[in-house]
BARO-957599 format. One record per residue (C-alpha): residue number from 0; x, y, z. Coordinates in Angstrom, 3 decimals. Example, Ala and Ser with C-alpha at 12.3 -4.5 7.8 and 13.67 -1.06 7.14 Angstrom:
// residues 2
PT_0_12.300_-4.500_7.800
PT_1_13.670_-1.060_7.140
This chain:
// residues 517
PT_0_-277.704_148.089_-6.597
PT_1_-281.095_150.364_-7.136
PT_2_-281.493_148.705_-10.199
PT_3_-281.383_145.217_-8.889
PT_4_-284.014_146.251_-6.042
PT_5_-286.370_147.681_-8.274
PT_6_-286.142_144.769_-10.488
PT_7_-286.751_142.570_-7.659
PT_8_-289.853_144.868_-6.169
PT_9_-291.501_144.843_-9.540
PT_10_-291.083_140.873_-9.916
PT_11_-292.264_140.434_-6.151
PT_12_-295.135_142.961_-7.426
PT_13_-296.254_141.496_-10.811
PT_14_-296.258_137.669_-8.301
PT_15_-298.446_139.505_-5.940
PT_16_-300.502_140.827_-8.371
PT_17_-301.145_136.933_-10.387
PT_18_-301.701_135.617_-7.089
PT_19_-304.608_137.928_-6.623
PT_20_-306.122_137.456_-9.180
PT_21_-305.840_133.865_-8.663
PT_22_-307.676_134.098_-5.564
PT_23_-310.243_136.406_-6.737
PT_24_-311.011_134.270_-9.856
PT_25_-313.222_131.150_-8.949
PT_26_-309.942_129.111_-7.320
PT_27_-311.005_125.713_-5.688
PT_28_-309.451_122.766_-4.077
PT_29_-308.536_120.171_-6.273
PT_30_-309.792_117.407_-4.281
PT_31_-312.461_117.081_-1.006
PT_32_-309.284_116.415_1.293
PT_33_-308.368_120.247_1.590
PT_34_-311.941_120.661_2.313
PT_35_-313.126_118.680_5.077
PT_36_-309.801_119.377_6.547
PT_37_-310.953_123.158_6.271
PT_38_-313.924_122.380_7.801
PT_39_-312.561_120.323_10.680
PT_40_-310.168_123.352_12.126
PT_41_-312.720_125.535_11.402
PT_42_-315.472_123.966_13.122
PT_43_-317.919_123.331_10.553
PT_44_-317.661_119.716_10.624
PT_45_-318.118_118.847_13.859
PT_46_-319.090_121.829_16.245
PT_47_-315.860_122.238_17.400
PT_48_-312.176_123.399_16.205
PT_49_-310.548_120.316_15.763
PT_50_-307.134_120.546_16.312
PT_51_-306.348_117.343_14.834
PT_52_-306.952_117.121_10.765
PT_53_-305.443_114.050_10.028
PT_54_-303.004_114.889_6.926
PT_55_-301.327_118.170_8.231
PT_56_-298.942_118.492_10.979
PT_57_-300.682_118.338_14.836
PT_58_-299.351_122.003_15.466
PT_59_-300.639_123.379_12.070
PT_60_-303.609_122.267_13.031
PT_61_-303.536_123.943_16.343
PT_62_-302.519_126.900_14.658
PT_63_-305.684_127.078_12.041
PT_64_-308.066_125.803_15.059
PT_65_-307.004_128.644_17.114
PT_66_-307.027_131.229_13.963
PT_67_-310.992_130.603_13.440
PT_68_-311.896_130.370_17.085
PT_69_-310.897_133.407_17.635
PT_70_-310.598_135.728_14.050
PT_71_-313.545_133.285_12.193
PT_72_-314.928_135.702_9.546
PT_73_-310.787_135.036_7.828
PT_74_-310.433_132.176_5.844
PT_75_-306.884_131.165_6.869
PT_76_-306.679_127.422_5.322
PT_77_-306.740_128.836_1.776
PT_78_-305.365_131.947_2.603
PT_79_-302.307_130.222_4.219
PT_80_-301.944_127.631_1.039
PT_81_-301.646_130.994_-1.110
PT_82_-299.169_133.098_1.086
PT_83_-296.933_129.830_1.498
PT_84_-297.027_129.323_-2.943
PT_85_-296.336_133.333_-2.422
PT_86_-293.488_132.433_-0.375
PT_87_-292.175_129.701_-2.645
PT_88_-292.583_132.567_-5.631
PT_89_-290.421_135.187_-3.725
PT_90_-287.546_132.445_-2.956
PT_91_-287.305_131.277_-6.283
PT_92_-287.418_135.268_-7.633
PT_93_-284.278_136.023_-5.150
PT_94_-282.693_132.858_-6.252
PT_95_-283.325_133.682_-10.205
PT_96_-281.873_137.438_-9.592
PT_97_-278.730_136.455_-7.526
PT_98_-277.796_133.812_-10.509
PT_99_-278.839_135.976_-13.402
PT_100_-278.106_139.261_-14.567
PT_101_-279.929_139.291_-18.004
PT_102_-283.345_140.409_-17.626
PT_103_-284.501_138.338_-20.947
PT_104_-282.763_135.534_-18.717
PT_105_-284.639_136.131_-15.449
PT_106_-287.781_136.336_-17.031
PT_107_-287.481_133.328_-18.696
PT_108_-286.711_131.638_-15.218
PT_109_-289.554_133.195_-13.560
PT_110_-292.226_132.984_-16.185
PT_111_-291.586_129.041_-16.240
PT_112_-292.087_128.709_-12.391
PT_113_-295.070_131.449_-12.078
PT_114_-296.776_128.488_-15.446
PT_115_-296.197_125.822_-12.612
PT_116_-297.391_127.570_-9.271
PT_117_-300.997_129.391_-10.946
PT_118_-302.319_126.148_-11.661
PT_119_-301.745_125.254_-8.500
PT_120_-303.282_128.022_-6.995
PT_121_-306.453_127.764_-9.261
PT_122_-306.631_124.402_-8.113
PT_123_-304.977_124.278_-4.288
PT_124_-304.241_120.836_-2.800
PT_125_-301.939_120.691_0.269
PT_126_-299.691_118.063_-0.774
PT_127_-298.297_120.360_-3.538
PT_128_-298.430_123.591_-1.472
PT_129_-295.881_121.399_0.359
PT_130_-294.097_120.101_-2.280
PT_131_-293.921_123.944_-3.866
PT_132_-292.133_125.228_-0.479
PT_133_-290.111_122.638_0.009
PT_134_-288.348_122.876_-3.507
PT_135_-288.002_126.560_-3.445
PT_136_-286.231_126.214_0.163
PT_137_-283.820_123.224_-0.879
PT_138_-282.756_124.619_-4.043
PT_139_-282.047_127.799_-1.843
PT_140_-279.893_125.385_0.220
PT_141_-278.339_123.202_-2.274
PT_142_-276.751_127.193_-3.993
PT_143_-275.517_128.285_-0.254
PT_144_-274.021_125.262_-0.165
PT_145_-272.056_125.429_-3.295
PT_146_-270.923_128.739_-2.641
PT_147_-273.517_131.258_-4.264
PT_148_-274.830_133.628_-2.439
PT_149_-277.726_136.310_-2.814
PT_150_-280.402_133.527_-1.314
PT_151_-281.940_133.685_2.137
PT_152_-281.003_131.066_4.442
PT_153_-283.646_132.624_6.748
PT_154_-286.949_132.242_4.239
PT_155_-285.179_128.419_2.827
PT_156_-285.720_127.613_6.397
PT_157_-289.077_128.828_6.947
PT_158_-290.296_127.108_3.283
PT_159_-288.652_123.622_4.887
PT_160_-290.248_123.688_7.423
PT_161_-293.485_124.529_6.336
PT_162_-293.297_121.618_3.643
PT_163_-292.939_119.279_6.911
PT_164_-295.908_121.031_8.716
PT_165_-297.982_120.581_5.072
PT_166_-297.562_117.286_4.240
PT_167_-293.848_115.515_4.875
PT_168_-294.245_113.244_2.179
PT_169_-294.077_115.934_-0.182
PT_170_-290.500_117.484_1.440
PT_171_-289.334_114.028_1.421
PT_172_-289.473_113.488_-2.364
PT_173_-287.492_116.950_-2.728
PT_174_-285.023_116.073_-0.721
PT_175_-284.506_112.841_-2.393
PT_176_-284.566_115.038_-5.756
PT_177_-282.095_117.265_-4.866
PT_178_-280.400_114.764_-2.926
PT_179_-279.487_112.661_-6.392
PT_180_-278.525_116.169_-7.721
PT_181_-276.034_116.629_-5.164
PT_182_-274.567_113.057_-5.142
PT_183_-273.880_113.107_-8.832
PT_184_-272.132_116.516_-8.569
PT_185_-271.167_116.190_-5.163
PT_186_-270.269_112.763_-4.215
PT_187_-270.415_111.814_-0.363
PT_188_-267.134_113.512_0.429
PT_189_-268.844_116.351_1.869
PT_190_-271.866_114.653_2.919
PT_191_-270.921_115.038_6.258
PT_192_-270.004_118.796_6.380
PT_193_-273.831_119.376_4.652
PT_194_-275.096_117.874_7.714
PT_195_-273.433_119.607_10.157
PT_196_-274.103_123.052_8.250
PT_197_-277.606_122.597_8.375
PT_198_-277.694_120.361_11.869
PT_199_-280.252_122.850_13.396
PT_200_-282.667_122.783_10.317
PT_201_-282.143_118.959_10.628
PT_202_-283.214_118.960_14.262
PT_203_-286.109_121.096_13.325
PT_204_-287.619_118.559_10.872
PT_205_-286.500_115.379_13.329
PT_206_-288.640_117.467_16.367
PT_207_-291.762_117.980_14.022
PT_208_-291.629_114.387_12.646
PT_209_-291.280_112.841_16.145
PT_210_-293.889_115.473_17.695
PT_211_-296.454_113.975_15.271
PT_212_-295.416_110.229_16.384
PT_213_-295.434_111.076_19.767
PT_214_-299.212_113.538_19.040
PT_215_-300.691_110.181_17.098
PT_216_-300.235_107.626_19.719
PT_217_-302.558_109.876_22.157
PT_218_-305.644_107.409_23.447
PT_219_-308.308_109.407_22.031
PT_220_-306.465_109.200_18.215
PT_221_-304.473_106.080_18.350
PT_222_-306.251_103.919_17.229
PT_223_-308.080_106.009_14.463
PT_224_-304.553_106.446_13.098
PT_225_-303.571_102.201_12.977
PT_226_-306.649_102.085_10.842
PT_227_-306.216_105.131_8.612
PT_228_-302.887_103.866_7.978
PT_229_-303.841_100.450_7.399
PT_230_-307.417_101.995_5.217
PT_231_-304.744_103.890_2.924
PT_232_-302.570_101.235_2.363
PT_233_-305.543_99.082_0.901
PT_234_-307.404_101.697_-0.849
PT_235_-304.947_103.428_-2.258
PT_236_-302.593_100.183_-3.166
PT_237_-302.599_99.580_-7.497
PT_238_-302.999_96.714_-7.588
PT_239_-306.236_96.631_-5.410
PT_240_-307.112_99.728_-7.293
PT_241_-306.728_97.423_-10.814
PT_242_-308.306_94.787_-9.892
PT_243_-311.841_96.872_-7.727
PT_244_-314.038_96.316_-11.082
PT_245_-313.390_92.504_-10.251
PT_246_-314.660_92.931_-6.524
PT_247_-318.343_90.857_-6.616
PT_248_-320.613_92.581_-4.167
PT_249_-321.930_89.054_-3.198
PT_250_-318.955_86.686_-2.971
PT_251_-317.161_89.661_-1.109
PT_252_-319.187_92.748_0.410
PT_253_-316.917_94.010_2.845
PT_254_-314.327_94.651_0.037
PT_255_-316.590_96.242_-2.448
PT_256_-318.340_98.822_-0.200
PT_257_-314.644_98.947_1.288
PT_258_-314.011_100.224_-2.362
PT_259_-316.506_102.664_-2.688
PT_260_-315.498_104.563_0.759
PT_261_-317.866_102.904_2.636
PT_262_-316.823_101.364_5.389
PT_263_-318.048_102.719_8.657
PT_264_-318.931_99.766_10.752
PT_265_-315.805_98.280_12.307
PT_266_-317.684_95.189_13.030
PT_267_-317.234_93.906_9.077
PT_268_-313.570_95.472_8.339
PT_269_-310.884_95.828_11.320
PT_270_-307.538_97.119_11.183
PT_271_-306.193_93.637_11.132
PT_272_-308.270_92.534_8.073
PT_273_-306.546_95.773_6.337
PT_274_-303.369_94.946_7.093
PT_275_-303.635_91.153_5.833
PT_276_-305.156_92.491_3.104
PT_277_-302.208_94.519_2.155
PT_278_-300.191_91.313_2.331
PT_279_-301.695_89.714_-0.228
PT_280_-302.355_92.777_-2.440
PT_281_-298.216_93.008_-2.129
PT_282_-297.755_89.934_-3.791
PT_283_-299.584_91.801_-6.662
PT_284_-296.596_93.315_-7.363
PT_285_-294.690_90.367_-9.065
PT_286_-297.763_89.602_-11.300
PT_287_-296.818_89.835_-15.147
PT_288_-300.161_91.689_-15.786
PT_289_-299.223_94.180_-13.291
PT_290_-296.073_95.182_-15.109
PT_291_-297.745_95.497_-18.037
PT_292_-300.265_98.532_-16.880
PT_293_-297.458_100.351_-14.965
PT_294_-297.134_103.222_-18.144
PT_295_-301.217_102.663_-18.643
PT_296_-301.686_103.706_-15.006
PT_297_-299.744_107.157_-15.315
PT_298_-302.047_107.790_-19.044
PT_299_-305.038_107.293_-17.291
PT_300_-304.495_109.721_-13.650
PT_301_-303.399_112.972_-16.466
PT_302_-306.195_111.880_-19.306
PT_303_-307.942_115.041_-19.016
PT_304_-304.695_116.637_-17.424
PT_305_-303.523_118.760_-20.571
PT_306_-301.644_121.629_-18.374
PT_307_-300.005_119.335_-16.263
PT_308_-299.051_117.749_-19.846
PT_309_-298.029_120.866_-20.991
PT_310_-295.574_121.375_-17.718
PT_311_-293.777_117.978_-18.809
PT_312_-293.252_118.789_-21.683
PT_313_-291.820_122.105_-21.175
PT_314_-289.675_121.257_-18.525
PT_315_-288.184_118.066_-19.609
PT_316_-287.791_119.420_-22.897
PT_317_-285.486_122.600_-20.812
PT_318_-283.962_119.681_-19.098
PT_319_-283.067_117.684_-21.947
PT_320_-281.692_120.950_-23.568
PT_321_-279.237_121.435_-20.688
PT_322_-278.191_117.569_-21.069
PT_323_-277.055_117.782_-24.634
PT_324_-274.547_120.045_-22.310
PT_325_-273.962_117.941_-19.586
PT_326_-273.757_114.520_-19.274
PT_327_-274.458_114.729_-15.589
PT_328_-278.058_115.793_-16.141
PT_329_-278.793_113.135_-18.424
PT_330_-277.776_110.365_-15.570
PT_331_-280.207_112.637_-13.983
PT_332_-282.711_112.702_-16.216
PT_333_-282.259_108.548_-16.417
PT_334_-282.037_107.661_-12.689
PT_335_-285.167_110.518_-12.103
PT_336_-287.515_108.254_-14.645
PT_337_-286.171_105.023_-13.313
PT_338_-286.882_106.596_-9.927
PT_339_-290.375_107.872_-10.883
PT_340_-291.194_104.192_-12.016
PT_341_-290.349_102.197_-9.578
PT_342_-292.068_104.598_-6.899
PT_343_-295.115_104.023_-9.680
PT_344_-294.950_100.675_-9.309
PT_345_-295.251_100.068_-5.938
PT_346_-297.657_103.221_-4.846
PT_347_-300.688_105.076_-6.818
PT_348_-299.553_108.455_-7.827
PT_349_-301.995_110.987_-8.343
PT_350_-301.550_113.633_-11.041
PT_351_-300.577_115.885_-8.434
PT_352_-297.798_113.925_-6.530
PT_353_-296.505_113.412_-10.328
PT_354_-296.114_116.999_-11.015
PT_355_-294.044_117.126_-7.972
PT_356_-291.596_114.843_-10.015
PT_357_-291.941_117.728_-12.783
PT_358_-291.057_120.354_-10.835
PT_359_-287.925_119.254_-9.899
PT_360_-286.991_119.029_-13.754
PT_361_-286.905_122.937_-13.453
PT_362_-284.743_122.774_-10.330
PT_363_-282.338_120.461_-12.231
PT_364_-282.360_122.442_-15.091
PT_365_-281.704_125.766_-13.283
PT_366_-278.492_124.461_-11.688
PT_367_-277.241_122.962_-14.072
PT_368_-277.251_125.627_-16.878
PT_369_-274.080_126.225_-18.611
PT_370_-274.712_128.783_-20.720
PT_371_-277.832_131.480_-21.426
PT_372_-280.501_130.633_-23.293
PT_373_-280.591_131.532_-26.297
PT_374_-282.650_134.392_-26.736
PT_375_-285.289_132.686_-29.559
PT_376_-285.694_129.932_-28.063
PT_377_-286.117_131.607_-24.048
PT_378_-288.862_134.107_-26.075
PT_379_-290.152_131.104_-27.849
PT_380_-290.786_129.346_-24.388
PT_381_-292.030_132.410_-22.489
PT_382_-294.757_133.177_-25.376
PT_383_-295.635_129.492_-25.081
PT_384_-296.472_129.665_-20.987
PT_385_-297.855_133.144_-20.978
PT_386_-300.200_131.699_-23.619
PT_387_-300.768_128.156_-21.440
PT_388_-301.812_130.379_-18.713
PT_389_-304.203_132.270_-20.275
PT_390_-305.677_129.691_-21.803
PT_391_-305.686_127.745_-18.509
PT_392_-307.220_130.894_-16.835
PT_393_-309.937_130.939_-19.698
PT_394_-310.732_127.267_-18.948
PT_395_-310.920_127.804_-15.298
PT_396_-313.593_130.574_-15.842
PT_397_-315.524_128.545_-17.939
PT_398_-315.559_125.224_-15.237
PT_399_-317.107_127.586_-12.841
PT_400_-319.767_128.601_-14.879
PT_401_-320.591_125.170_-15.370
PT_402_-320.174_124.284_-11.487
PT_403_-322.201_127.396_-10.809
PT_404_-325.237_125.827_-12.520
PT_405_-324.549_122.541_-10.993
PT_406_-324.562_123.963_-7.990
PT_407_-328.096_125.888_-8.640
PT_408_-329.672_122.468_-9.146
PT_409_-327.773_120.911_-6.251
PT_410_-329.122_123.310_-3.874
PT_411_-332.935_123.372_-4.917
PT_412_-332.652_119.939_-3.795
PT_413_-330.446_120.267_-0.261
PT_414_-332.619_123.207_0.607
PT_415_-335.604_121.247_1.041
PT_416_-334.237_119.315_3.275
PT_417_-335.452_120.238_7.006
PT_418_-332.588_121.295_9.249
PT_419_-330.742_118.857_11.536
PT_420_-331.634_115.659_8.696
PT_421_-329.082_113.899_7.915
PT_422_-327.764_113.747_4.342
PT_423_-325.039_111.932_2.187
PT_424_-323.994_113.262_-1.055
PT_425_-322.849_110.834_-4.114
PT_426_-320.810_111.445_-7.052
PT_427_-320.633_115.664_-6.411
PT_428_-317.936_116.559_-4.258
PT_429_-317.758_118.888_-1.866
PT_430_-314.923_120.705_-3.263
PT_431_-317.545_121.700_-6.073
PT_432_-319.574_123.540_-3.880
PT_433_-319.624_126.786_-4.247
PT_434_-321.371_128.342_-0.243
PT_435_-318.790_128.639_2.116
PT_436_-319.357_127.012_5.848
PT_437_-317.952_127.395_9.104
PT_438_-318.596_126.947_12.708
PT_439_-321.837_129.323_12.276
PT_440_-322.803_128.093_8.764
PT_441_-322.171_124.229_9.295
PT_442_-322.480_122.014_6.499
PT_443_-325.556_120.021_5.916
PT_444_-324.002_116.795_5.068
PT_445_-322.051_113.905_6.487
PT_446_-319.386_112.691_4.827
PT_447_-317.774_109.383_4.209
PT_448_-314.418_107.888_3.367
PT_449_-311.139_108.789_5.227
PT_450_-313.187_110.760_8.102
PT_451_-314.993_107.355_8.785
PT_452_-314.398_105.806_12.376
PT_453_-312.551_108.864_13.882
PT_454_-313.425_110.613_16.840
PT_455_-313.951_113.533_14.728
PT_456_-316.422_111.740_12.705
PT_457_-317.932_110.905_16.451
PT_458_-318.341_114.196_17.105
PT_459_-320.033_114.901_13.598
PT_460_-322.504_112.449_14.173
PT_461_-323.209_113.617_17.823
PT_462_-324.312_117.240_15.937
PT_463_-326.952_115.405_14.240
PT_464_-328.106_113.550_17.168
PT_465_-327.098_110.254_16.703
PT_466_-323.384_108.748_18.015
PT_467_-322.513_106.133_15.487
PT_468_-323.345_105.107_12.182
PT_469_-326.017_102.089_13.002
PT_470_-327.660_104.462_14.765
PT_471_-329.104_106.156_12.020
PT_472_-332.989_105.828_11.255
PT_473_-333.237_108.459_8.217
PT_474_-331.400_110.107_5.878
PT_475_-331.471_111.512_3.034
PT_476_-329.382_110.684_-0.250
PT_477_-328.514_113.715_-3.371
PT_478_-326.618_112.268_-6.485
PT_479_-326.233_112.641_-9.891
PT_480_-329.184_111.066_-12.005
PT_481_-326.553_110.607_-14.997
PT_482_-324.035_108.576_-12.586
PT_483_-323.703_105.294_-10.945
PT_484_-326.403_105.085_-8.506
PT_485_-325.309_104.961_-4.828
PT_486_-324.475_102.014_-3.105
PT_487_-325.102_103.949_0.766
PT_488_-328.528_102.072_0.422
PT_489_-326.865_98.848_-0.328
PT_490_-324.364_99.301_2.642
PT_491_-327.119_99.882_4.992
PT_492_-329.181_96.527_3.667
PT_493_-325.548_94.692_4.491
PT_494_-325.740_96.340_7.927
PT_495_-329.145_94.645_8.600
PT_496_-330.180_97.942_8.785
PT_497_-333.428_97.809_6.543
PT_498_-334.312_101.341_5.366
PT_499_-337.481_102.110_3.222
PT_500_-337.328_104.501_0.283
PT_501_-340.405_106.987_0.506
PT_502_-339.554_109.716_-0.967
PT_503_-337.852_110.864_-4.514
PT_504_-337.527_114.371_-5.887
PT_505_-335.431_115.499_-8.632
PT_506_-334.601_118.074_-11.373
PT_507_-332.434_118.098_-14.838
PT_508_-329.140_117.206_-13.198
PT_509_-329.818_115.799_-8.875
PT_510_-331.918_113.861_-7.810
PT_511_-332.892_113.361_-4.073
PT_512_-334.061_109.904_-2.106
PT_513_-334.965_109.555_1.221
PT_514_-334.929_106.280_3.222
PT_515_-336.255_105.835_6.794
PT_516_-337.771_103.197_9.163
């Protein structure tokens, strides 16, 4: 019994200690989302701590709004991304020792799911924070349920629910996972004891899910929400994103500044021209062409992804090894892919969501070993990720030297820009930069895109003295010299809002513009 604590203290230690250094080495958010979420509980954005930021749960929001107003100088967003991964870790090491008793064994277990969580910690994104907690918790579950012991019922619980409060799309997909798992071992006759089991963890997730219905149709957010939906569900549909390069900015305007995130001015895009828009994207679906870029699509969101690469290969590979065992995880292993395409087919999936689909691959895998592995070939593997780490660790080091001197030549430029101007930033984003801001260091710039036509984005605009979009009579514009020029000057022309370039600055990477009356 002493030996199995201190095996499990020096596990929980050696996770606390990776996670550190995570967070001391140059960690960022993989994409702006995180970001100006961060910004909007904390204040920056828009003056005050919003308690509404759009993607997470209402009362998670609450929760980090009422965190900075009153302890500000702690940054809980990515704090609280890394404690719930931490979480996730500490499940899965509990799980790993109550199962195993080898210690070449439970290394080999742990190593693979510390290879999966520190790239998602040098790169946080909420969507697989959520994801992360909610497979560690279910798998947890899905063993109590089959009669192992050793987990915690207690921290499965906590890990669910934080998955819903994250992002419940995420949870979702695990339970569906797991769910498939449990039919093909399971069957439905004892569908109906699992539910009564866990009734009280299943009211839990019903009350947050209908809270967040019932928070969204307040007056002030209502109707910010109908569009959001209806702006994802063009934006982010394949086909329209296969066919954008087609969009002619003169036969159709609306559509192609809708396509590059610019579409503040309700007056040329409603919520009703998104949604009959989605319509006819739908019927995308059937189109030959279409079918035919369905694998081409999931080459081109991981081109540059070689870890994530790396992950598939390692875990489907473990998977595949455990098949040639059990014929149960290769129906798996087939409905999973089938699964995987389909959802492919009829949604874009970002090389994040897809690693979700990974992940569970180790789950799977875990379960349904029948037998150790084999010492070579677990030593073979755990060489293999300590090495993919290291060299992923290496590689994140080196990015942020490069962002750092991006970020020196960004800056020269935003400096000189006097305080209270306002100023849009193209093709550099924000998740790149490398000064912090908060509710007493506010961010210089406005941004675009999902924020647009919200009453946060209201409030945003108020700071820099104007209250809508149209009402703005100067600005200035920072992009890349080497990129696609902006088309925020073009937008403004379609606006009949006729701005006059007068002044240009630049140095080896940035240049700056600024247009006024």
């Amino acid at each position: 019994m002493i030996a199995k604590i201190t095996t499990y203290h020096i596990f929980i230690l050696i996770g606390a200690i990776l996670y550190m250094v995570a967070y001391l080495l140059p960690f960022r958010f993989q994409v702006n989302d995180d970001v100006l979420m961060m910004w909007l509980v904390s204040g920056a954005y828009t003056g005050e701590f919003e308690t509404y930021a759009v993607f997470i749960h209402p009362l998670l929001s609450h929760f980090f709004a009422f965190c900075y107003r009153n302890f500000p100088s702690i940054p809980w967003y990515p704090l609280t991304w890394f404690l719930v991964v931490y979480l996730a870790y500490v499940q899965w090491v509990r799980i790993v020792l109550s199962q195993e008793k080898l210690l070449n064994q439970r290394i080999f277990w742990i190593v693979l799911f510390l290879t999966y969580a520190i790239h998602h910690l040098y790169f946080l994104q909420f969507t697989a924070v959520a994801g992360i907690a909610a497979f560690s918790g279910i798998l947890g579950l899905v063993l109590q349920l089959q009669g192992k012991k050793g987990t915690s019922s207690f921290l499965a619980y906590v890990l669910i629910l934080l998955s819903v409060l994250i992002r419940t799309d995420a949870f979702f997909l695990m339970v569906i996972g797991f769910g498939t798992y449990w039919l093909l071992h399971q069957g439905f006759k004892e569908i109906h004891l699992v539910i009564w089991r866990q009734k009280w963890l299943i009211f839990g997730v019903l009350f947050l899910i209908g809270y967040r219905v019932h928070y969204e149709n307040r007056e002030e957010i209502k109707d910010y929400v109908a569009f959001n939906k209806a702006r994802s569900g063009v934006i982010d549909h394949p086909v329209f994103q296969m066919n954008k390069a087609l969009i002619d900015r003169e036969e159709e305007p609306e559509w192609f500044y809708f396509k590059e995130w610019l579409f503040e001015d309700a007056q040329k895009i409603s919520t009703a021209d998104l949604v009959e828009k989605k319509k006819g994207l739908n019927k995308g679906y059937f189109d030959l062409f279409y079918f035919k870029t369905a694998l081409s699509r999931v080459l081109v969101s991981t081109k540059y992804e070689y870890y994530k690469k790396a992950l598939f290969f390692f875990f489907f590979s473990l998977a595949l090894w455990v098949g040639f065992r059990q014929k149960k995880t290769f129906w798996f292993l087939f409905i999973w892919v089938v699964f995987f395409l389909s959802v492919n087919h009829f949604f874009l999936l970002a090389g994040r969501v897809q690693t979700l689909f990974i992940l569970i691959l180790l789950g799977v895998a875990f379960l349904n070993r029948l037998a150790k592995i084999p010492m070579i070939l677990g030593s073979v593997f755990v060489l293999l990720c300590l090495a993919l780490m290291g060299i992923h660790s290496l590689n994140v080091v080196k990015a942020e030297a490069k962002w750092a001197v991006w970020n020196k030549d960004f800056y020269q430029l935003l400096d000189q820009v006097p305080d209270g101007e306002k100023v849009f930033v193209h093709a550099y984003s924000v998740e790149l930069l490398n000064r912090k801001y908060d509710f007493q260091n506010p961010p210089p710039m406005l941004q675009t895109g999902w924020i647009s036509r919200s009453p946060m984005q209201k409030r945003a605009f108020q700071r820099f003295g104007v209250n809508a979009f149209r009402e703005i009579d100067r600005y200035y514009l920072v992009q890349q010299k080497a990129d696609e020029s902006s088309q925020m000057p073009g937008y403004f022309q379609y606006l009949e809002l006729e701005l006059t370039k007068t002044k240009i600055l630049s140095n080896t990477i940035f240049e700056m513009l600024k247009y006024e009356k």
